[in-house]
C-alpha positions in Angstrom: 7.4 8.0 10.7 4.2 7.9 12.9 1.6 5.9 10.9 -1.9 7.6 10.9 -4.5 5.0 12.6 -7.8 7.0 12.5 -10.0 5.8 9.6 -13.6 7.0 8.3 -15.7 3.9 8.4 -15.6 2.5 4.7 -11.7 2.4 4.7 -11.5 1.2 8.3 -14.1 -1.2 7.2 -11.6 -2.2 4.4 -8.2 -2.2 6.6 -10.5 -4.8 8.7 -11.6 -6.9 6.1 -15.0 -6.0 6.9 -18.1 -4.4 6.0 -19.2 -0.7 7.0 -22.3 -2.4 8.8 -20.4 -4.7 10.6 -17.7 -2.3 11.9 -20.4 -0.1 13.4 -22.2 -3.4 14.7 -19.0 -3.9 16.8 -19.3 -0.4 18.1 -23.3 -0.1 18.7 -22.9 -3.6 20.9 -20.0 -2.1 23.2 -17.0 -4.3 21.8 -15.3 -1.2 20.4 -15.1 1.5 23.4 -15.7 5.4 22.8 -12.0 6.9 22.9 -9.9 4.0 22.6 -11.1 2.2 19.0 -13.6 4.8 17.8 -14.4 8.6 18.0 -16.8 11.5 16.4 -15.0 13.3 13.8 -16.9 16.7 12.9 -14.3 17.9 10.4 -15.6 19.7 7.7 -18.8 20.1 9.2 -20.6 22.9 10.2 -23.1 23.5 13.3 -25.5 21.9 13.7 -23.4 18.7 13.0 -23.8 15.0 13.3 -20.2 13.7 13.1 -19.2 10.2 11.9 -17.0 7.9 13.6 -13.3 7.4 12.9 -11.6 4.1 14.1 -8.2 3.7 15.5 -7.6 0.3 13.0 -4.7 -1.8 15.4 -6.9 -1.2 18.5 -10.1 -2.5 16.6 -8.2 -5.4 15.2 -6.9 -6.2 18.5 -10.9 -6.4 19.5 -11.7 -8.7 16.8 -8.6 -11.1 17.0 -9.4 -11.6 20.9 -12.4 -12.5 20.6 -12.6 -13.9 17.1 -15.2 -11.8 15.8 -16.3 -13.0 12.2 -14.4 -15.9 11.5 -17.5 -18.3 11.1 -18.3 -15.7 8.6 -14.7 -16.3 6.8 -14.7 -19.6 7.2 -18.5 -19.9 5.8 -18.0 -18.1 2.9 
């Protein structure tokens, strides 16, 4: 079975073991790439729209663990 990885923010956020403002952080400073760990999902949403961002979970986590993103923040708190 094929294992959906597309999140809205607050439950990517959650998967992550982050918070909503720091997921989009990651994506507003270029670590998460357009396509590949986030994209604009206008479901539900009629024209004129302004579509939030899904995240592909695995490929953000990948992000994070390589570069160790937030771990001063673990180990701080």
């Amino acid at each position: 079975m094929i294992e959906n990885v597309w999140y809205p923010c607050s439950l990517a956020a959650q998967k992550l073991g982050l918070k909503d403002n720091q997921l989009s952080e990651l994506r507003e400073y270029v670590y998460f790439k357009p396509g590949i760990h986030w994209k604009s999902s206008p479901l539900g949403e009629l024209k004129p729209w302004s579509p939030k961002a899904i995240y592909n979970v695995n490929a953000c986590k990948k992000v994070i663990n390589k570069y160790n993103l937030f771990k001063v923040n673990k180990i701080a708190a």
